[in-house]
Every structure is written in C-alpha cells, then in structure tokens.
NULUM-396229 format. One line per field, with one value per residue (C-alpha): z, x, y; residue number from 1. Coordinates in nm, 2 decimals. Example, Ala and Ser with C-alpha at 12.3 -4.5 7.8 and 13.67 -1.06 7.14 Angstrom:
// NULUM-396229
w <- 0.78:0.71;
u <- 1.23:1.37;
v <- -0.45:-0.11;
num <- 1:2;
This chain:
// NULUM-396229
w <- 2.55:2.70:2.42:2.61:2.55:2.18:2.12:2.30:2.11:1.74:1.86:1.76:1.43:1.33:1.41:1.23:0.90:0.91:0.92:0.70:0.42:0.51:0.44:0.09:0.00:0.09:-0.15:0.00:-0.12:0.16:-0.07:-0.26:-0.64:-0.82:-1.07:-1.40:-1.59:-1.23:-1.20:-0.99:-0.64:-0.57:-0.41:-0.68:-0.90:-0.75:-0.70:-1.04:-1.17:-0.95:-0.98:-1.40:-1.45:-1.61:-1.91:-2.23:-2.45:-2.70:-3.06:-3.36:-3.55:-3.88:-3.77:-3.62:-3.78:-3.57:-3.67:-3.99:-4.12:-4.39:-4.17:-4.26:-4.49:-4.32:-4.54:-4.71:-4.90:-5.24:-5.08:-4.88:-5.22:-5.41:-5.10:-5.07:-5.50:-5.49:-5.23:-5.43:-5.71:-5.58:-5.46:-5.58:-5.75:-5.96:-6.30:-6.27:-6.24:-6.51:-6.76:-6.72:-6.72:-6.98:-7.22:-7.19:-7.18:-7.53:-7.65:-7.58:-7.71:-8.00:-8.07:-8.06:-8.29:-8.56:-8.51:-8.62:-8.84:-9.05:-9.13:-9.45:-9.57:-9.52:-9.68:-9.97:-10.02:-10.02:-9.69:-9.37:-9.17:-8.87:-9.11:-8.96:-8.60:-8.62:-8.71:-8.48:-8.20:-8.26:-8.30:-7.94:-7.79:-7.96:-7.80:-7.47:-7.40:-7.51:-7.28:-6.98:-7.12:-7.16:-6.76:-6.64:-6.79:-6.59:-6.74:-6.80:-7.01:-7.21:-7.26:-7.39:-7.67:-7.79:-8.04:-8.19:-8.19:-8.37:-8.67:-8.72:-8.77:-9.02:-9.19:-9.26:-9.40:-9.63:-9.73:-9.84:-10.08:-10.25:-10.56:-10.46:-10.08:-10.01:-10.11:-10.18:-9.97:-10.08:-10.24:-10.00:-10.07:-9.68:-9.64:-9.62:-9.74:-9.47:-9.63:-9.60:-9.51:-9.26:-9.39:-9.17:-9.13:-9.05:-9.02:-8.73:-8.51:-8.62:-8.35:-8.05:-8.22:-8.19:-7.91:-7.70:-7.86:-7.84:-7.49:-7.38:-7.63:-7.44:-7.10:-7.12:-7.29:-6.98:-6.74:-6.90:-6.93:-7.25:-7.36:-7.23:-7.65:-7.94:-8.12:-7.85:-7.86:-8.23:-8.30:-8.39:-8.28:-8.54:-8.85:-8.76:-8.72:-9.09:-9.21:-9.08:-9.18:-9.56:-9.52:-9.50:-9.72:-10.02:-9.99:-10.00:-9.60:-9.46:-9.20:-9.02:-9.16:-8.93:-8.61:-8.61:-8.66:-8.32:-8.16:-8.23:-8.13:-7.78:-7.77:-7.79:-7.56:-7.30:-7.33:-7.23:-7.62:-7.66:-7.79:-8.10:-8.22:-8.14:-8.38:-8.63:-8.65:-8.65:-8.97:-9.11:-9.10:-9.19:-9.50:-9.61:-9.54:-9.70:-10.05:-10.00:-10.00:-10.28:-10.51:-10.46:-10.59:-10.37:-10.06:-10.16:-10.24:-9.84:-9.73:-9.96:-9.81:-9.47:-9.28:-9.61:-9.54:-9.98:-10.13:-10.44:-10.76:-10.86:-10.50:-10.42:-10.05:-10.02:-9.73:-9.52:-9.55:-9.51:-9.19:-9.07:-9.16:-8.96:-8.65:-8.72:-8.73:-8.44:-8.17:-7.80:-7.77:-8.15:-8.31:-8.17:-8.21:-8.54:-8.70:-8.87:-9.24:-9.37:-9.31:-9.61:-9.85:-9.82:-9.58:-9.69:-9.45:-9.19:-8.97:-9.00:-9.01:-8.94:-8.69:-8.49:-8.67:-8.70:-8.34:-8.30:-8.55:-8.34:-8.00:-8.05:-7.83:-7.55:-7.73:-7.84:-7.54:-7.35:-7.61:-7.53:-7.15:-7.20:-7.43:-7.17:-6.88:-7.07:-7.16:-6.83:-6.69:-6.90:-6.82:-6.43:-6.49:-6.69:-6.45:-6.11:-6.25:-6.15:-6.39:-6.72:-6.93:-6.78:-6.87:-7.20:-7.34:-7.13:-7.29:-7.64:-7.59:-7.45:-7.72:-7.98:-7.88:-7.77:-8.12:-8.32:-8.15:-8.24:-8.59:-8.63:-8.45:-8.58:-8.95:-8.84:-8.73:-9.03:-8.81:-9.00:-9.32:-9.32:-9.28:-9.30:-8.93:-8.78:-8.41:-8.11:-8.00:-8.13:-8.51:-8.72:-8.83:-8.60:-8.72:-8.56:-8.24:-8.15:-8.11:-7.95:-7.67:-7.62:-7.53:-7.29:-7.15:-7.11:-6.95:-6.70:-6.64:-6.57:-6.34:-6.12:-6.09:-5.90:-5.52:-5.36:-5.59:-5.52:-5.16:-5.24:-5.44:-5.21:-4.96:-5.18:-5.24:-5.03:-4.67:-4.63:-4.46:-4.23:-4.13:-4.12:-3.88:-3.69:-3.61:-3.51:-3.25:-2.89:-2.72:-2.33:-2.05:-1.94:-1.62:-1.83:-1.92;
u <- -10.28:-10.00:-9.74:-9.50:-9.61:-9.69:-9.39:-9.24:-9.50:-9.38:-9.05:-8.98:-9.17:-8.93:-8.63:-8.80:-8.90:-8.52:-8.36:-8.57:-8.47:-8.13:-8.11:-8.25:-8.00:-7.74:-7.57:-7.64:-7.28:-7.36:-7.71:-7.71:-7.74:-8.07:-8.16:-8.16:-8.40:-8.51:-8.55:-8.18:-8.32:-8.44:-8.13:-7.90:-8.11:-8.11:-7.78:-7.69:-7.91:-7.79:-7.44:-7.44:-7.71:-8.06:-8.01:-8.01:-7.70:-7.71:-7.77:-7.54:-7.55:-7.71:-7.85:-8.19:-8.52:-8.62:-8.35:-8.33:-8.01:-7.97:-7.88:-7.50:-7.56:-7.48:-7.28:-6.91:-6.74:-6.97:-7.30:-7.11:-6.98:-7.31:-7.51:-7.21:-7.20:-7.62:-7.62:-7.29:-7.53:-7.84:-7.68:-7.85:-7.49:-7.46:-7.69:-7.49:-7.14:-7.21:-7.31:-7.02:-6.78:-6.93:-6.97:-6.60:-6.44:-6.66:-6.55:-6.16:-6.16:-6.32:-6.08:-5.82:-6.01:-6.08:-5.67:-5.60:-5.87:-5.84:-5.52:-5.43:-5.74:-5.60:-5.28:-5.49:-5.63:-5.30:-5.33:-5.17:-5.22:-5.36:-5.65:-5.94:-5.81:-5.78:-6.14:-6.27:-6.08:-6.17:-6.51:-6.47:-6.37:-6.65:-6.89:-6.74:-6.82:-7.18:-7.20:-7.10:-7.33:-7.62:-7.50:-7.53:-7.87:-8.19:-8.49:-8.68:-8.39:-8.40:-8.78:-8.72:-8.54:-8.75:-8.94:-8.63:-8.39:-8.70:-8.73:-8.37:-8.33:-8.64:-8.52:-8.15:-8.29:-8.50:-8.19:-8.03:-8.22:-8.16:-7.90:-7.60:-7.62:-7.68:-7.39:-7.40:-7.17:-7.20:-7.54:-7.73:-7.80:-7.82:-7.54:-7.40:-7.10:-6.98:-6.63:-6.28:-6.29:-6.63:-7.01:-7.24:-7.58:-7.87:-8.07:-7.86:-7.99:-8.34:-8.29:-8.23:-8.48:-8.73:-8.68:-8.67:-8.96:-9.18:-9.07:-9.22:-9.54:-9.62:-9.50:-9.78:-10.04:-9.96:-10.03:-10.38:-10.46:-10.52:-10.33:-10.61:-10.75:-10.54:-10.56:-10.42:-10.13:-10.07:-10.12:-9.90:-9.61:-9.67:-9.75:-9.44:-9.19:-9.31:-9.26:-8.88:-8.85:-8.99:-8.72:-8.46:-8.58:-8.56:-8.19:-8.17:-8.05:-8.26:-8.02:-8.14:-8.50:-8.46:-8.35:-8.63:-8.89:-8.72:-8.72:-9.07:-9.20:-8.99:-9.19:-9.49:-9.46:-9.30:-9.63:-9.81:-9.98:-10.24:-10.13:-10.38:-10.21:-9.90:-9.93:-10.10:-9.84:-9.57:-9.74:-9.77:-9.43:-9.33:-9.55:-9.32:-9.03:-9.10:-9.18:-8.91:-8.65:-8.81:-8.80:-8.44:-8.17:-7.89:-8.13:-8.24:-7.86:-7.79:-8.07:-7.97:-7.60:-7.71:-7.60:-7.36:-7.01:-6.93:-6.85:-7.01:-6.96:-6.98:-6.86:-7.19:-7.14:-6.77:-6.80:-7.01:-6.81:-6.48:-6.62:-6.67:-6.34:-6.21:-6.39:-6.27:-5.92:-5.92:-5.94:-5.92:-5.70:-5.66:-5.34:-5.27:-5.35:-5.29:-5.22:-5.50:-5.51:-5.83:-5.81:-5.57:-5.84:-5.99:-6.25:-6.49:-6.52:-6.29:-6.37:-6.74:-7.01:-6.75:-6.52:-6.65:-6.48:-6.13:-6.19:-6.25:-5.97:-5.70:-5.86:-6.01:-6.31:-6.18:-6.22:-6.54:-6.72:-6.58:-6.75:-7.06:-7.03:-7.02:-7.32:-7.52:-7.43:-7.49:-7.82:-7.92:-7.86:-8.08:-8.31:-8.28:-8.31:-8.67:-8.81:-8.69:-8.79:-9.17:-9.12:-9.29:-9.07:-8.75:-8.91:-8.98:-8.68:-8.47:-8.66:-8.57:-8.21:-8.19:-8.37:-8.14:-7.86:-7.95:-8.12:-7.81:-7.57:-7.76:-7.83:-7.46:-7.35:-7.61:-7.48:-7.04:-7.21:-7.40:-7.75:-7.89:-7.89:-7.60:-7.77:-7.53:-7.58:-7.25:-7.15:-7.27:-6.94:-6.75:-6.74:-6.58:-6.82:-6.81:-7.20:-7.27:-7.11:-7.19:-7.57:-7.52:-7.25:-7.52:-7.77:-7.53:-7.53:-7.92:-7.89:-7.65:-7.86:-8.15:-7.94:-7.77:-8.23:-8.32:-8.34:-8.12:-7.81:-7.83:-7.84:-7.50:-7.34:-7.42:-7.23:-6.90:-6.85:-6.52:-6.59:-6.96:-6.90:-6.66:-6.88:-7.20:-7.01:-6.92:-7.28:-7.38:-7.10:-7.25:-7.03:-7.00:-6.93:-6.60:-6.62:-6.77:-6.58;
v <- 14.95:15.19:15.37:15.15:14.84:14.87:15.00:14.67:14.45:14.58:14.59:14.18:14.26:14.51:14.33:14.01:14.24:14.40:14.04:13.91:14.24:14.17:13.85:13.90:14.15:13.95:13.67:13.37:13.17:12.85:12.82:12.50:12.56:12.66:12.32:12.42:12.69:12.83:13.18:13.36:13.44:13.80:13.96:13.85:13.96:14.30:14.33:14.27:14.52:14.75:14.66:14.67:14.97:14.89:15.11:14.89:14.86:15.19:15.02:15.06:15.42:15.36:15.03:14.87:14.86:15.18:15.42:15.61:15.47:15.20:14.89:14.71:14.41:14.10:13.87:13.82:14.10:14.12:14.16:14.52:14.64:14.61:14.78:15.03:15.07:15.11:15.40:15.56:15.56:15.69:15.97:16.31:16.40:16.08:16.24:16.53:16.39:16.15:16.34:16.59:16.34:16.08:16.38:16.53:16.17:16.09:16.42:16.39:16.04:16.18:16.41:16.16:15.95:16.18:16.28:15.93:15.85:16.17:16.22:16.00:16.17:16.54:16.40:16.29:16.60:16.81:16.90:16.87:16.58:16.79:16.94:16.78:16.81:17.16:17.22:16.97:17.11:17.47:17.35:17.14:17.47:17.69:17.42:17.41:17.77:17.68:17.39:17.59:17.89:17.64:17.49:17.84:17.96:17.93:17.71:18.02:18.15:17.81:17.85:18.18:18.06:17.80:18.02:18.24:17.94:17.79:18.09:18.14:17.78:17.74:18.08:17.92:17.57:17.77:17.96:17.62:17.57:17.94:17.90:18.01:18.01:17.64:17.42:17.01:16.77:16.42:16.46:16.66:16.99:17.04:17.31:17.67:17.83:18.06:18.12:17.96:17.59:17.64:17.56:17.51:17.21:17.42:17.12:16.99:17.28:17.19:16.89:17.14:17.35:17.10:16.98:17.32:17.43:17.11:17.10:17.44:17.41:17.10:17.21:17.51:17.29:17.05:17.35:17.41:17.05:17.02:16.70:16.48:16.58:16.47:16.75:16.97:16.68:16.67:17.05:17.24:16.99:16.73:16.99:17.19:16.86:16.80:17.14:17.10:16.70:16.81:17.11:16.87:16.61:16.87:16.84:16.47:16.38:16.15:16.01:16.38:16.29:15.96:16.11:16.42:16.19:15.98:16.33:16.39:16.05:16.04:16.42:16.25:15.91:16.15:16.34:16.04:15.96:15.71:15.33:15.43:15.77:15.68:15.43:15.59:15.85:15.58:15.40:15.77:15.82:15.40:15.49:15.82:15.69:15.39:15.56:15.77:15.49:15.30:15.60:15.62:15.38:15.52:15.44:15.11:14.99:15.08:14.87:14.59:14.59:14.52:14.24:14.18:14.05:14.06:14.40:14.25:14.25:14.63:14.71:14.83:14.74:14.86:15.08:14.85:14.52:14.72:14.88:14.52:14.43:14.68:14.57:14.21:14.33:14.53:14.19:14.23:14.54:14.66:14.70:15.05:15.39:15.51:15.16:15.14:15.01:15.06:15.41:15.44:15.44:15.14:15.26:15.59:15.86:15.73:15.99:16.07:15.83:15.55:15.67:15.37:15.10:15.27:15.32:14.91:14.87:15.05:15.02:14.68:14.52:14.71:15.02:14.99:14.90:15.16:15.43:15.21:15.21:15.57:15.61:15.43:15.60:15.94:15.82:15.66:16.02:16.17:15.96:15.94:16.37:16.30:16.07:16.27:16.64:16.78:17.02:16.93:17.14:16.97:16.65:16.64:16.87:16.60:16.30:16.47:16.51:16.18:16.03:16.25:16.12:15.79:15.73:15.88:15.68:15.32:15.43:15.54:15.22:14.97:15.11:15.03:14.65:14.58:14.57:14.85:15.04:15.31:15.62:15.89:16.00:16.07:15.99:16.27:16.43:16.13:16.20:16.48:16.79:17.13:17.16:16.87:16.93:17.25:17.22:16.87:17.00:17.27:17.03:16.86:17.20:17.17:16.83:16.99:17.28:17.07:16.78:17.16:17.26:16.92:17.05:16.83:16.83:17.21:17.16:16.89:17.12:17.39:17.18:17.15:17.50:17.60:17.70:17.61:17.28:17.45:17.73:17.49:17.30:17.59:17.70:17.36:17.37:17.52:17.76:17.61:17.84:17.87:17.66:17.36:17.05;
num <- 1:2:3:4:5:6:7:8:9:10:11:12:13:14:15:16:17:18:19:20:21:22:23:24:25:26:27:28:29:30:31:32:33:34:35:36:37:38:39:40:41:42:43:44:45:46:47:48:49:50:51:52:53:54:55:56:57:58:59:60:61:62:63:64:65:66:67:68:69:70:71:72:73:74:75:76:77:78:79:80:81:82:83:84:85:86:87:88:89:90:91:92:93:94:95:96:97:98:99:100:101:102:103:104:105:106:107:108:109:110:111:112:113:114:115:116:117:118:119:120:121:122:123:124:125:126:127:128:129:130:131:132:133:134:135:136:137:138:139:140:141:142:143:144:145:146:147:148:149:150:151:152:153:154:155:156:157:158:159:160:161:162:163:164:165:166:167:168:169:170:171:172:173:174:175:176:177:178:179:180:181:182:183:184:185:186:187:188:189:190:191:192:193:194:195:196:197:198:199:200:201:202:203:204:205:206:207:208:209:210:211:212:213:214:215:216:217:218:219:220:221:222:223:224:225:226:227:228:229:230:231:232:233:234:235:236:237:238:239:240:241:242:243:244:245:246:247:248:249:250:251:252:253:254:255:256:257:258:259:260:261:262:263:264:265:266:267:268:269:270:271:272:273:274:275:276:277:278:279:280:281:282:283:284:285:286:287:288:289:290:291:292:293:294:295:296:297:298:299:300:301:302:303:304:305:306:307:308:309:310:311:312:313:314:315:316:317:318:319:320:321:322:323:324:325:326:327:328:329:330:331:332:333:334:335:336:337:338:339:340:341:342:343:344:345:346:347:348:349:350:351:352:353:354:355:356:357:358:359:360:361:362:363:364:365:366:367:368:369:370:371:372:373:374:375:376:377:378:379:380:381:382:383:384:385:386:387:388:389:390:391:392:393:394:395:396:397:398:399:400:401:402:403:404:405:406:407:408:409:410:411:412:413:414:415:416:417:418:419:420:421:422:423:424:425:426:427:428:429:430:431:432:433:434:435:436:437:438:439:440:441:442:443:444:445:446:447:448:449:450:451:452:453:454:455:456:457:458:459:460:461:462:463:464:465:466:467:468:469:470:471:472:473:474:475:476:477:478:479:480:481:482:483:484:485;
C-alpha cells in the first residue's frame, strides 16, 4: 500500500483514539450518578490525584508506630500527666537531682529541728539556748565541703581510699578503749576527747570504712571471678566486719553493732550470695546478738518496752511511751514549731535518737511524712544508681550506703513508733551529733559522684553548662549561599 493511503487509513484511528482520551479526561457532569460503593470513573479519579498531589499526609512528630518518638497517650487529662510524670522520671538527671536535693532539704530541716528540739536542754545545762545548733551547724558546714569534695573525686580516687580510710579508722577505735583517751557518753565507752565541747565516734566512720573498702575487695575479686567460691566471698570481708563489730561492742553500742552487720549483709546480697550462706551468716549473727541482749539488763528492758503505751511502774519505759505521746499530740499539722511540750523534760534526748517525734509533735502528720517522702526518694536513688551502674565497684559501695542509711533510718524510726526496740541509732542528717554527720554527708558525696559517672547524665549535664546548647546549635545550623532563600 502507498505512504498515502496508510496515512489516510490510520488517520480515522487517531482521531477515534484522541476522542476517546479526551473524553476520559474530561468530567463528565451530564453522567447519571455512580449507585452506591462503585468505584469513581477513571478521569475523576485522575484528576483528583492530580489536582490534590499523591504524596501522603506527613505523620505527627513523635508519633506512629514507625517513628522513634514515644506516641501521645490518647485519653482525658490523668492518663497525659502520668505518661508526661513517668518520662520526667526516667530521665538520666532524676538520681542525681534527687539525691542532691532530698539530702540538703533533710539536712536543713534537720537543722531546724534540732534548733527547736535542743534548746530547753542547752538551757538545762547552763547554756545558751543556741548550744546544740551551733555545733550542728558548724558540723553541717564541715560536711558540706566533704560532700562537694566526695562529688568531685573520681571513683579511682574513692578506691584509693578504701584501705587507709580502713587503718585509721581501726587504729582510732582501738584507741577508745585506751584509759584516758576514750571517754563514756551514756554508757558507751565509744568516744574521743578532742578538747573543748568536740569528741568524736570513731565507730561511725567504721560504716564508710566498711563500705568503701568491701566495695573495692569485692569489685577486684569480681574482676578475677572469684565470687562463684564462698570462701573468696566470705574472706576477708566477713572476718574483718567482726574485727570492727567486736571493736565496737567492747564499748557497749550495739545500735552501731546493728547497722554494720545490715552494711555487711546488703555487701553480701549485692554480691549475689547463695540463699544457704546468706542464711547461715544471718543465724550467725541472730545467735550473737541474741546472747548479747540476754546478758544485758539495760538491753532486754528496751526490748520489753516495745509496742508499750504504759511507762510502767518503775518508769522503765519512759522514753518510749512519751515519744508516742508526742506523735499523738502532734495531729494533722502539729501545734507549731517550737511548741513542743515534751521537750521540756519529759521526753530524753529530744534531739538525738528522738528528734522524730518532736518533729511529729510540732509538725504533726504532715511533718512526718514529708521526712519519709524524703527518705524514700533518697533511697530509691541509690538504688536506681546500683542497678544502672556496669561498674562493680559503683554497685556495691552504692548498695552499702543505700542500705546504711536506709537501715538507720527504719531502726531510728521503727524505735519513735514503738515497732522496734530503741536502739540508740540516731537519724542520718536529721539528728544532732557532728560525728555522725560528717561521714554520712561524705557518703552522699559518693552517691553524687557515682550518679555525675553514669554516661548519659554526663552527656545532660554537659548540655546545661552555659553556652554549650547555644554553640551546639550553632554548628548544626548550615551556612546557605548568599543568593539562597
């Protein structure tokens, strides 16, 4: 066939197949209406697409299954505050800020306490009424610089210490007991003269001592694996914790006794101790203490008096029915700070071992949980810092400071309720005695140091310093050329 004619014969086809694409392009608005659930036709189809863009809808920032952020709870107001509250505290910040601030707020509120509680005493005792405060607060200050000392120090600096802090602290309780040197406050032959109105309680350094050292014995024997045999577990740890408990039992203080031997067992369960020696050692120590206490009539009228709501008739229980009677007084809100009355003589030791009930007296329920509420969250940082740390050392000298002065607190507390046998322990950072604070704000240090070593509250803190977020945000920022919009 000739060019001509083909291109005659496809010239109808074309004009037919161009119609025919036309028409389906176009919106057909004469067309009766699709029934129900039919697909649209194809041009309208196309045209829509064209017309609205076929890139999907961006999704939400933060949200979807597929991203990496956490996804907005759906739900009424409660539901966002506890998803908002749960991320606030899983933040890498929150071990760090609370035990800073749960430690200084315990410590100020101390101070006020011991303020109020002490001063009928110092006026009782010819002296003025700001007697007690003074020495606390000096000793506050002393221990602040050893907190921030303690904050600053690396963990191989703390390590280093373990086995001086260990000798001198052995050397002094042995001292006690030299004629003399030592000195006897309320029975226990547990002190030294340093002159003027300061002595100082060897045995409440033992507790750091302990603990630092246990912590790096175990740490290395952790490195070598030798913890899987219980006699790399129990020696030297256990032998030595006796040397020091029969150190302090020679002057007659077992409420110390009780809380070395809660050091050394939270040492041990930390260090992952079989059921079987754990409890062997526990019975081993239940057996001691027990003879201890039944050999002693001052120590079996202590047990006898708890859960007693009499004084008796020889007013054997005195101290422990009036610290209930100061907690009953206190109510919802107490009668105000410094209106206490069983602090004028009708309470013993006011401001030691039961600061805690002038401090429900005056502050009343309101008062008391708030000391609580602090307690636990000082203790639940501890133990967030244990559990997060790879660093075996870290762990257990955590665990033992947590346990310290987790187990002081209920003993001291548990005594003020009537729930235990008063013990003679006083309350960490909350109770009167400079020889008791010191070593315990030096451990807070410790637990700070350890909370600043976790990688990523360094890389937070790194990020609050002054200027770093600016000049992070700076390089992130592309220069464009000039001609750019």
């Amino acid at each position: 066939m000739p060019a001509d004619e083909s291109s005659a014969a496809r010239g109808p086809d074309r004009a037919r197949a161009s119609g025919a694409l036309s028409r389906a392009l176009t919106p057909r608005l004469l067309a009766p209406p699709a029934p129900a659930g039919a697909p649209p036709p194809l041009g309208l189809a196309l045209r829509g697409r064209l017309a609205t863009g076929s890139r999907r809808p961006p999704a939400p920032r933060g949200g979807g299954r597929g991203s990496g952020g956490t996804r907005t709870p759906r739900g009424g107001g409660p539901r966002r505050l506890y998803e908002q509250a749960r991320r606030a505290w899983d933040r890498p910040l929150t071990a760090y800020y609370l035990i800073l601030g749960s430690s200084l707020l315990i410590t100020v509120l101390g101070l006020v306490m011991v303020y109020s509680a002490s001063m009928i005493k110092a006026l009782d005792i010819d002296r003025p009424a700001t007697y007690f405060f003074r020495k606390q607060f000096l000793a506050a200050v002393i221990g602040a610089g050893l907190m921030l000392i303690a904050a600053k120090m690396p963990v191989k600096l703390h390590r280093a210490l373990a086995y001086p802090l260990l000798m001198g602290t052995v050397f002094l309780m042995v001292l006690v007991q030299v004629p003399g040197i030592g000195m006897s406050v309320n029975g226990n032959q547990n002190w030294i003269y340093l002159g003027g109105p300061f002595q100082l309680q060897p045995s409440e350094f033992g507790k750091l001592a302990l603990i630092l050292w246990g912590a790096d014995l175990l740490a290395r024997k952790q490195d070598k694996r030798l913890l899987t045999q219980w006699k790399h577990m129990l020696v030297p740890v256990v032998p030595v914790a006796f040397m020091l408990l029969g150190l302090i039992m020679l002057g007659g203080d077992m409420g110390t006794a009780i809380i070395l031997t809660a050091i050394l067992f939270g040492l041990l369960w930390l260090a992952g101790a079989p059921t079987r020696l754990f409890a062997g050692v526990l019975a081993f120590a239940g057996v001691i203490g027990f003879l201890l206490i039944k050999t002693s009539p001052n120590r079996m009228a202590r047990l006898e008096c708890t859960a007693f709501s009499d004084p008796g008739p020889d007013a054997s229980c005195w101290q422990a029915v009036h610290g209930i009677y100061a907690l009953a007084s206190g109510g919802w809100f107490g009668s105000g700070l410094g209106a206490s009355v069983e602090k004028w003589g009708q309470l013993p030791e006011p401001h030691t071992d039961f600061i805690f009930a002038i401090t429900g007296e005056e502050l009343g329920l309101a008062g008391t949980l708030s000391v609580l509420a602090l307690f636990a969250a000082l203790g639940y940082a501890g133990i967030r810092v244990a559990g997060r740390t790879e660093d075996p050392f870290v762990r257990y000298a955590a665990g033992g400071v947590t346990t310290w002065i987790t187990a002081q607190a209920v003993i001291n507390i548990g005594a003020v309720l009537g729930l235990l046998p008063i013990a003679g322990v006083p309350l960490p950072l909350f109770s009167y005695g400079g020889s008791a604070l010191l070593p315990t704000m030096f451990a807070v240090g410790l637990m700070i140091a350890f909370a600043r070593d976790d990688p990523a509250t360094k890389a937070a803190l790194a990020m609050r310093r002054p200027g770093v977020r600016w000049k992070t945000m700076r390089r992130r920022v592309k220069k464009r050329p000039s001609g750019e919009r």
